[in-house]
C-alpha positions as CSV (number, residue, x, y, z in Angstrom):
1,X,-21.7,-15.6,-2.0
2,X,-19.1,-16.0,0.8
3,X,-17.0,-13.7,-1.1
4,X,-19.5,-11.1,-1.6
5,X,-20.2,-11.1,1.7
6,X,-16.4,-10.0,2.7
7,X,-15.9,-7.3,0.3
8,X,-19.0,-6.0,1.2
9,X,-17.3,-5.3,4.6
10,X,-16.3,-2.1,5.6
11,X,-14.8,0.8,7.3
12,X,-15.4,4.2,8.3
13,X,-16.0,7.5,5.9
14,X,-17.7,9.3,8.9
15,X,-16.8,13.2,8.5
16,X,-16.0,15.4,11.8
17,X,-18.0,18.6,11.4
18,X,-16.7,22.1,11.4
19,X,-19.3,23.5,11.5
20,X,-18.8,21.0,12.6
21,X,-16.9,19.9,9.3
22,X,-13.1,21.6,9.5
23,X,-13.2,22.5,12.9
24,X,-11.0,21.0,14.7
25,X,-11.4,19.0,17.5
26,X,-13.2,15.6,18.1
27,X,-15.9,13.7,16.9
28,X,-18.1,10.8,17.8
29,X,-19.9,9.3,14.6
30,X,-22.6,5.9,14.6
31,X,-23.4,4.9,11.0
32,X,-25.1,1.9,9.1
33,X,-23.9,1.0,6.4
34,X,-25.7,-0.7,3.0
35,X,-24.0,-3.0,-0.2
36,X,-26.1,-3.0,-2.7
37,X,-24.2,-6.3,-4.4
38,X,-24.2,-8.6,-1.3
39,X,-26.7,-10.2,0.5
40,X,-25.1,-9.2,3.9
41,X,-27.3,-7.7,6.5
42,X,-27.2,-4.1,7.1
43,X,-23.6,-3.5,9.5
44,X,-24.2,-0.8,12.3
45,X,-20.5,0.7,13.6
46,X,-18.9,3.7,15.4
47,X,-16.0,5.8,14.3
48,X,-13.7,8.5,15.9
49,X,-12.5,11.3,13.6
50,X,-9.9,13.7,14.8
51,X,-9.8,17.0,12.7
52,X,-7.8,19.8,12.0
53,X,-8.9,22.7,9.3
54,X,-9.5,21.1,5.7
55,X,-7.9,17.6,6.6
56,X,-9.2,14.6,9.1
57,X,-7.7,11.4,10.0
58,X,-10.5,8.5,11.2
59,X,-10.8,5.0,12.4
60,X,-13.7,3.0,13.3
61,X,-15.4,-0.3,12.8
62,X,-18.6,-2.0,12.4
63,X,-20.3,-5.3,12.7
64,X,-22.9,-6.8,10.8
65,X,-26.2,-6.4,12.8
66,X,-27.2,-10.4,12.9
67,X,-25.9,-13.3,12.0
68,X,-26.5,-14.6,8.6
69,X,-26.3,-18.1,7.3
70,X,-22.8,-19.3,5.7
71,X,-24.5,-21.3,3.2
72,X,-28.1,-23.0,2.6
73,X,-26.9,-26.6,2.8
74,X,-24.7,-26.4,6.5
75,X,-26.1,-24.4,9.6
76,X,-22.8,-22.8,10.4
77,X,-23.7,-19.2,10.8
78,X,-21.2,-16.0,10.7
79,X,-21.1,-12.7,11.5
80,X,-18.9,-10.6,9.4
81,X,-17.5,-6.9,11.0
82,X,-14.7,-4.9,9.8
83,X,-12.1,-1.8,10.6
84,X,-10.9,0.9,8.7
85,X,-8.4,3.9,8.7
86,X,-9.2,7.1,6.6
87,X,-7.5,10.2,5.6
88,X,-10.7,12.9,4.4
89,X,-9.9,16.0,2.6
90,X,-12.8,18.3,3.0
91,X,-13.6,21.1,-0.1
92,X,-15.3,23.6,0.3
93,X,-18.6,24.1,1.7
94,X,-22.5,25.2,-0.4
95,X,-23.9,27.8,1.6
96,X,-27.3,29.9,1.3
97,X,-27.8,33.3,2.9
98,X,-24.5,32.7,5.9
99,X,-25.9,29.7,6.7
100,X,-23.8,26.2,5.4
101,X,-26.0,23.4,3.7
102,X,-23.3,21.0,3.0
103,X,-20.0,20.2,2.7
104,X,-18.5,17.8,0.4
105,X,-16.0,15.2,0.9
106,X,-13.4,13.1,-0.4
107,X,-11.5,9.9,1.2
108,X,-9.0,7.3,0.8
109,X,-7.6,4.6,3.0
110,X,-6.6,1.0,4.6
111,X,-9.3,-1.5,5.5
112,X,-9.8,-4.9,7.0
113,X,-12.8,-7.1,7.0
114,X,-13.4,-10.7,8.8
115,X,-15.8,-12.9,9.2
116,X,-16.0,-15.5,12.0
117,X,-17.8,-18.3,12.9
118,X,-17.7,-21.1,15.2
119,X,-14.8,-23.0,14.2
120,X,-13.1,-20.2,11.3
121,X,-12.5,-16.9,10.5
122,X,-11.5,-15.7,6.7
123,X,-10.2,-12.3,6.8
124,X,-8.9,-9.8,4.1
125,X,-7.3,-6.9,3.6
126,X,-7.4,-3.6,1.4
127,X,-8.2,-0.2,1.0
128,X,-11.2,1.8,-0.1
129,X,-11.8,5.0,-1.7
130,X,-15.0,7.7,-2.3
131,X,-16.6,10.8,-1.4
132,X,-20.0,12.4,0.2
133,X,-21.1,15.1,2.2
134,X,-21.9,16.3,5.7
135,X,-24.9,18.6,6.5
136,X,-24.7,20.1,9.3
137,X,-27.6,20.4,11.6
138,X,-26.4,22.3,15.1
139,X,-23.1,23.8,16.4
140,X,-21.8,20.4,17.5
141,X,-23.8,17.8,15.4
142,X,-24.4,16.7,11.1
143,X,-25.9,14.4,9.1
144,X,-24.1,13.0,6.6
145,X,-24.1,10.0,3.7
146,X,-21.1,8.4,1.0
147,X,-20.5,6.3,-1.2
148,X,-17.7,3.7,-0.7
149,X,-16.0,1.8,-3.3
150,X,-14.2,-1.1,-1.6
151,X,-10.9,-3.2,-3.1
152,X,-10.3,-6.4,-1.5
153,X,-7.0,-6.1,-2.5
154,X,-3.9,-3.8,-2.9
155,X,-4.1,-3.1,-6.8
156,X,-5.6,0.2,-8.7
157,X,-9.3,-0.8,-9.6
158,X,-8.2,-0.4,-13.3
159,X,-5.4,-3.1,-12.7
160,X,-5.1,-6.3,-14.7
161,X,-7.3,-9.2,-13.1
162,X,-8.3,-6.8,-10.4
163,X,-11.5,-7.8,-8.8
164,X,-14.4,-4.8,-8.9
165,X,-14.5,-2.7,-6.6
166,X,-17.8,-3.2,-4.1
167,X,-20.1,-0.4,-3.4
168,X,-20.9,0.3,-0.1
169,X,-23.9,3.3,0.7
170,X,-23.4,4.7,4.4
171,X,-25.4,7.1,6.3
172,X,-25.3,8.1,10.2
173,X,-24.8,11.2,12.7
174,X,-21.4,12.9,13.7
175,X,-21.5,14.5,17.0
176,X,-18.4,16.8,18.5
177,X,-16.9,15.7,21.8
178,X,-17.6,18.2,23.7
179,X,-18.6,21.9,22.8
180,X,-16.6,24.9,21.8
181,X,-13.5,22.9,20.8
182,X,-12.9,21.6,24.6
183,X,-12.2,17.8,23.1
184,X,-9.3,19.4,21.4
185,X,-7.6,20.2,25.0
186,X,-7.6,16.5,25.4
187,X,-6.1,15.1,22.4
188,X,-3.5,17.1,20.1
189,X,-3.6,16.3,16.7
190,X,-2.7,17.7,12.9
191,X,-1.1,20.6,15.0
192,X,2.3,22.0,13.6
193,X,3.9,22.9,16.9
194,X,2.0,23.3,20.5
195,X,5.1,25.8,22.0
196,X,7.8,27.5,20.2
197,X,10.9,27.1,20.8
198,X,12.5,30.1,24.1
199,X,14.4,31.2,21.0
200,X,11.5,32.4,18.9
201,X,9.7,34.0,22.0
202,X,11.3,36.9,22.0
203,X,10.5,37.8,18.1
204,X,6.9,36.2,18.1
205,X,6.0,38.6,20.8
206,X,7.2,41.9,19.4
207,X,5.1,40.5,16.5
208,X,2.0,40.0,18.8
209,X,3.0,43.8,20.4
210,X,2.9,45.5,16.9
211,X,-0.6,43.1,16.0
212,X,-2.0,44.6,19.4
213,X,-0.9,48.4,18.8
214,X,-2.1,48.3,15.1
215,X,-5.3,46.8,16.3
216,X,-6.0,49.6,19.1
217,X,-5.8,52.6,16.6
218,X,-9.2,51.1,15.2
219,X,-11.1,51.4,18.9
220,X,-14.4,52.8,18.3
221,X,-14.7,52.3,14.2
222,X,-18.4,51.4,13.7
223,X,-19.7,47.8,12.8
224,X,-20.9,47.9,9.2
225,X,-21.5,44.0,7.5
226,X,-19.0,43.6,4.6
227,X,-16.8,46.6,5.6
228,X,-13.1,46.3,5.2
229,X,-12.1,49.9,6.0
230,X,-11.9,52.4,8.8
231,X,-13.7,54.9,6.8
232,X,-16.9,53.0,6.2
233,X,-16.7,50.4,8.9
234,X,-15.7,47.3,9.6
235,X,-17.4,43.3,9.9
236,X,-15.2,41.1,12.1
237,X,-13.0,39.6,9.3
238,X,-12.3,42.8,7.4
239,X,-11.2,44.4,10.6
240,X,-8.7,41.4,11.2
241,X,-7.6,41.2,8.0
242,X,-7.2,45.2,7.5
243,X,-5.0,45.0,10.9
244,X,-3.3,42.5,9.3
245,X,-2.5,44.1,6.2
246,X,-0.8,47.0,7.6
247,X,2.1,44.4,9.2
248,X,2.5,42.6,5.6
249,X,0.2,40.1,6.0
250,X,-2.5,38.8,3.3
251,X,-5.0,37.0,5.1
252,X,-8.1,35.7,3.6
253,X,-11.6,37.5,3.8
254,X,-13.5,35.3,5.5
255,X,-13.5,34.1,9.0
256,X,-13.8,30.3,7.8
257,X,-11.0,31.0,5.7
258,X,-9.3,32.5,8.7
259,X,-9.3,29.6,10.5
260,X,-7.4,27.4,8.0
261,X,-4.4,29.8,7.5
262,X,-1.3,29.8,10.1
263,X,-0.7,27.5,12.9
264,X,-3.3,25.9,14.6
265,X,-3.3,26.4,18.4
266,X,-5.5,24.7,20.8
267,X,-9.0,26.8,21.3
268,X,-8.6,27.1,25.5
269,X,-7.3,30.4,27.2
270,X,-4.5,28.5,28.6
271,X,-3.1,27.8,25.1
272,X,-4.0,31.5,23.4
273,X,-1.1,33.9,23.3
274,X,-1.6,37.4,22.7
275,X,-1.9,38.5,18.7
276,X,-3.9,35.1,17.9
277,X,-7.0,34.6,16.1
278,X,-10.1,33.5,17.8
279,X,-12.9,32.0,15.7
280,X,-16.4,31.9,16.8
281,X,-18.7,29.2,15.5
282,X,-22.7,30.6,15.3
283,X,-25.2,29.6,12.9
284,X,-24.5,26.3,11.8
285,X,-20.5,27.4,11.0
286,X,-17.6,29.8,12.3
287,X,-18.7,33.0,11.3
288,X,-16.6,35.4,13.6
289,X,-13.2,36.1,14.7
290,X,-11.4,38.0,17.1
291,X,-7.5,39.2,18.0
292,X,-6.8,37.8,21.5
293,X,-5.3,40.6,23.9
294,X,-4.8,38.5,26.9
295,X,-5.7,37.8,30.5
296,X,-9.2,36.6,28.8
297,X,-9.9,39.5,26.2
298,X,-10.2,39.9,22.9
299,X,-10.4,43.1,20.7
300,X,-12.7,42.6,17.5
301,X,-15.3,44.6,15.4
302,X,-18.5,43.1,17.1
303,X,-22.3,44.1,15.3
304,X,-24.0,43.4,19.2
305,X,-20.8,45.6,20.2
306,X,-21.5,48.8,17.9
307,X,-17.8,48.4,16.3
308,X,-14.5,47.7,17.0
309,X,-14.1,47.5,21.2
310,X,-12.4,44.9,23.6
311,X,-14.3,42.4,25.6
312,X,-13.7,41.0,28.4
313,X,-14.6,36.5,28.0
314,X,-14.9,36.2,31.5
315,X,-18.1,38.9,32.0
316,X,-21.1,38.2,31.5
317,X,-21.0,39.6,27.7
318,X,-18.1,37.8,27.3
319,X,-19.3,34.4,28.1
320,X,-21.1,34.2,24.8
321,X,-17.5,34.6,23.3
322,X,-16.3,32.1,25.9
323,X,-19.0,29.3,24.6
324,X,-19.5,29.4,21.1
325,X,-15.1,29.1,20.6
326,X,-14.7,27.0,17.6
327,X,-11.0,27.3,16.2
328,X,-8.0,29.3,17.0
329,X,-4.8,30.6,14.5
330,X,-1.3,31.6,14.6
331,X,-0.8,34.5,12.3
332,X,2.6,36.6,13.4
333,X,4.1,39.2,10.6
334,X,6.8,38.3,9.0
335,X,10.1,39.3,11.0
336,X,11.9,40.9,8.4
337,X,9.1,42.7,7.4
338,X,8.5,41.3,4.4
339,X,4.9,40.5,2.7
340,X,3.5,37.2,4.1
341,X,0.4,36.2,1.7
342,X,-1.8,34.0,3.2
343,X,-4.3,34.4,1.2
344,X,-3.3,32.4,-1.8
345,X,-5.5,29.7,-3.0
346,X,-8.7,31.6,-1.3
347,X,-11.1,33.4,-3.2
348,X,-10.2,37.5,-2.5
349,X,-13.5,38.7,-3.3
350,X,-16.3,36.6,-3.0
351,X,-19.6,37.4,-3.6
352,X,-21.9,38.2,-1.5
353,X,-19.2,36.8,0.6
354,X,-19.6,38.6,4.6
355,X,-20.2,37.0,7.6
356,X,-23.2,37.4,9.6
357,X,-23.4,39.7,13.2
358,X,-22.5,38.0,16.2
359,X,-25.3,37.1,18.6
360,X,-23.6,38.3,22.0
361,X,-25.7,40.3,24.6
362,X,-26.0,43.7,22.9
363,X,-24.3,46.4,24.3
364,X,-26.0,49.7,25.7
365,X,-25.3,52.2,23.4
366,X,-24.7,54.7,26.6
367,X,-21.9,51.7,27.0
368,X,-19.9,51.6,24.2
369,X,-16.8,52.3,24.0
């Protein structure tokens, strides 16, 4: 029973949410967890997941929510609690009608579980492995439930007298530190490289300079959802990647999918550089996306907007921009001019794949320019 009780313990599967899942920042996530083969009270713990695009890395712990008895014939009692370090890999998400419903999951990582008492403690260590999914229910909150499957020891599960695995069921709430990706100006992680290096400057910005240019020949090309082309129209993403496209690079057709290509920079104007992606998160997931100009604009093909225009994130407009930030890229065309595909391994043409208008104030139409 003793033993039962330890393997039950466990860890932390919590999954950051970009809509909240893949977006990277932050998050906060309380869980309980349940072992179907132990007798072991329920164990309530808190984990802290830090995210970048498709991948998170997580720790947490939890503690079993009384004490339990260690055996029926002596009154020792013990309270068994545990910690756990993950690495998730999120795929990708179910969604219905631009909205996401879920996301699925899969994990893998290091664990170690305890219980103490008065005058011992027996404590073990492992890893654990498994998979579930996050729903997400706001711009900076999810619900979300796994299934764990728990070695006591370091061996495959199919090893020669390895012990089976135990099942552990967990369910709780995942909650972003702070909206519109401010908890990732606080703590830098899975990022590539914060500041290039004063010998790359130069190139990157005649890069950002031909990006602008391109991008200001479109001014005025009407908004039309699921348009890719200055003679019909364009949504958000087909206008970014159609700009793009005519410097060499292959980006992906969707904004979500926008935001997992390049180099991931921090989502603050003090960290954007001019010719950088700006993702907008709306909807329950990012769902727009924007060329950063500079000094706190953004050119982009904007529904509430009537087309491709700039706007300015510190007016009043703008401030809608300013608070629904989710994600920000580095995309810079190749300098030798060569084709740069970063589309690979992203579905070209997906159907009834567009993302939704944005929900800024609407423009005047006497106002548009």
């Amino acid at each position: 029973m003793l033993r039962s009780s330890l393997l039950a313990l466990g860890g932390l599967a919590v999954a950051s949410t970009l809509a909240v899942a893949q977006q990277s920042g932050v998050s906060l996530s309380p869980f309980v967890s349940f072992v179907p083969e132990a007798d072991a009270s329920p164990l309530a713990g808190l984990s802290l997941s830090l995210t970048g695009g498709p991948l998170s890395l997580r720790a947490g712990g939890h503690l079993s929510v009384r004490d339990r008895a260690a055996s029926s014939t002596f009154s020792t009692s013990m309270r068994p609690w545990g910690a756990d370090a993950d690495a998730v890999a999120y795929l990708e998400s179910y969604n219905y009608n631009q909205h996401v419903l879920f996301t699925p999951y899969v994990f893998a990582g290091l664990s170690a579980t305890a219980t103490d008492s008065g005058r011992y403690r027996v404590m073990h260590q492992g890893w654990s492995y498994g998979g579930g999914f996050l729903a997400p229910m706001g711009s900076a909150f999810g619900a979300f439930g796994e299934m764990r499957w728990r070695m006591s020891q370091f061996m495959l599960p199919n090893a020669q007298d390895a012990l089976p695995a135990t099942r552990e069921m967990r369910v709780g709430l995942s909650f972003r530190v702070g909206g519109g990706g401010t908890a990732a100006e606080i703590v830098h992680v899975l990022s590539a490289t914060d500041i290039g290096s004063l010998s790359e400057q130069p190139t990157s910005n005649r890069a950002a300079s031909r990006v602008l240019s391109t991008a200001e020949n479109y001014v005025g090309v009407p908004y039309r959802r699921g348009g890719t082309s200055p003679s019909s129209g364009f949504d958000a993403p087909g206008f970014v990647r159609f700009v793009f496209s005519m410097l060499g690079v292959n980006l992906p057709r969707l904004s979500r999918d926008q935001a997992r290509v390049g180099e991931r920079v921090r989502p603050d104007l003090s960290s954007l550089s001019p010719g950088d992606l700006v993702m907008f998160q709306d909807d329950g997931g990012i769902n727009h996306v924007a060329i950063y100009v500079g000094r706190a604009r953004i050119i982009h093909s904007s529904e509430t907007g009537g087309g491709v225009r700039y706007d300015d994130l510190n007016s009043d407009r703008g401030k809608w921009f300013l608070e629904h930030i989710a994600a920000a890229r580095r995309v810079l065309p190749d300098a030798r001019g060569m084709l740069l595909d970063l589309a690979r391994g992203f579905a070209s043409d997906v159907p009834n794949g567009t993302d939704g208008p944005d929900h800024a104030p609407r423009v005047p139409s006497r106002r548009r320019d």
